[in-house]
C-alpha positions in Angstrom: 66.4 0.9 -87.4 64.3 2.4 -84.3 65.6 4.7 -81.8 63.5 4.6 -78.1 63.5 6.5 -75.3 62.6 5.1 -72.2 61.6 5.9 -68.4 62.4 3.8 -65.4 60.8 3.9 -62.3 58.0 6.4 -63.3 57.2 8.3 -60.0 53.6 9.9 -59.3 54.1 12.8 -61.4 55.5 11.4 -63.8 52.1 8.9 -64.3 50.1 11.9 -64.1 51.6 13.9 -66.8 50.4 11.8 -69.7 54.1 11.2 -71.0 54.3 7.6 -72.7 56.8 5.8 -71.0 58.7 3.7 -74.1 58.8 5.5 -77.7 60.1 4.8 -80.8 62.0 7.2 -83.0 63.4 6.8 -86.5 66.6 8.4 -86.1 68.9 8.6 -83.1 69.3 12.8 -83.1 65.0 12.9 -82.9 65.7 10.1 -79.9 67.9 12.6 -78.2 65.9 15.5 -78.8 62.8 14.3 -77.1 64.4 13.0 -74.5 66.2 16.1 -73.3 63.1 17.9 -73.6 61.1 15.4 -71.3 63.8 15.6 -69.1 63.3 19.5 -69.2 60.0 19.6 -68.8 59.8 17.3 -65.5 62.7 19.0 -64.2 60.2 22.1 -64.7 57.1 20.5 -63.7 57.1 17.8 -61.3 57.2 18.2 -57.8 61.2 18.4 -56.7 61.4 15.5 -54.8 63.3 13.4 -57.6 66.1 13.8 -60.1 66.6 12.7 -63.3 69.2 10.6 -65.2 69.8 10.9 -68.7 71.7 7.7 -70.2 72.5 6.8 -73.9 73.0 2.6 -74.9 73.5 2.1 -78.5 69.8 2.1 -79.6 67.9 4.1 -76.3 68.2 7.1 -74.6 67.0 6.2 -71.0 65.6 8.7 -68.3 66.0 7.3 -65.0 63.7 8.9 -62.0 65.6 8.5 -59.0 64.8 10.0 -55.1 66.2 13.7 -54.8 69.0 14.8 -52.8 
């Protein structure tokens, strides 16, 4: 069984940072763990103007780039 985390709607930055936007991971806590650290590092890195959602369905963790507030 595969793990995957995911990014929807992939904003400027985001396609300039080099992150891959589906990847596959054998177990779900390895899923988890690189997602919250993508989320830290654009939350670190990217420009401010969006925010990011973190969501878990029963085989992805999906990070969601949505317009800041």
């Amino acid at each position: 069984m595969t793990y995957r985390v995911e990014v929807k709607n992939p904003c400027r930055c985001f396609l300039r940072s080099g992150m891959a936007e589906n990847e596959s991971f054998e177990t779900a806590d390895t899923a988890k763990a690189a997602a919250e650290a993508m989320v830290e590092q654009m939350e670190r890195d990217f420009c401010k103007k969006h925010d990011f959602v973190l969501t878990r369905s029963t085989f992805a963790y999906t990070i969601t780039i949505v317009p800041g507030r």
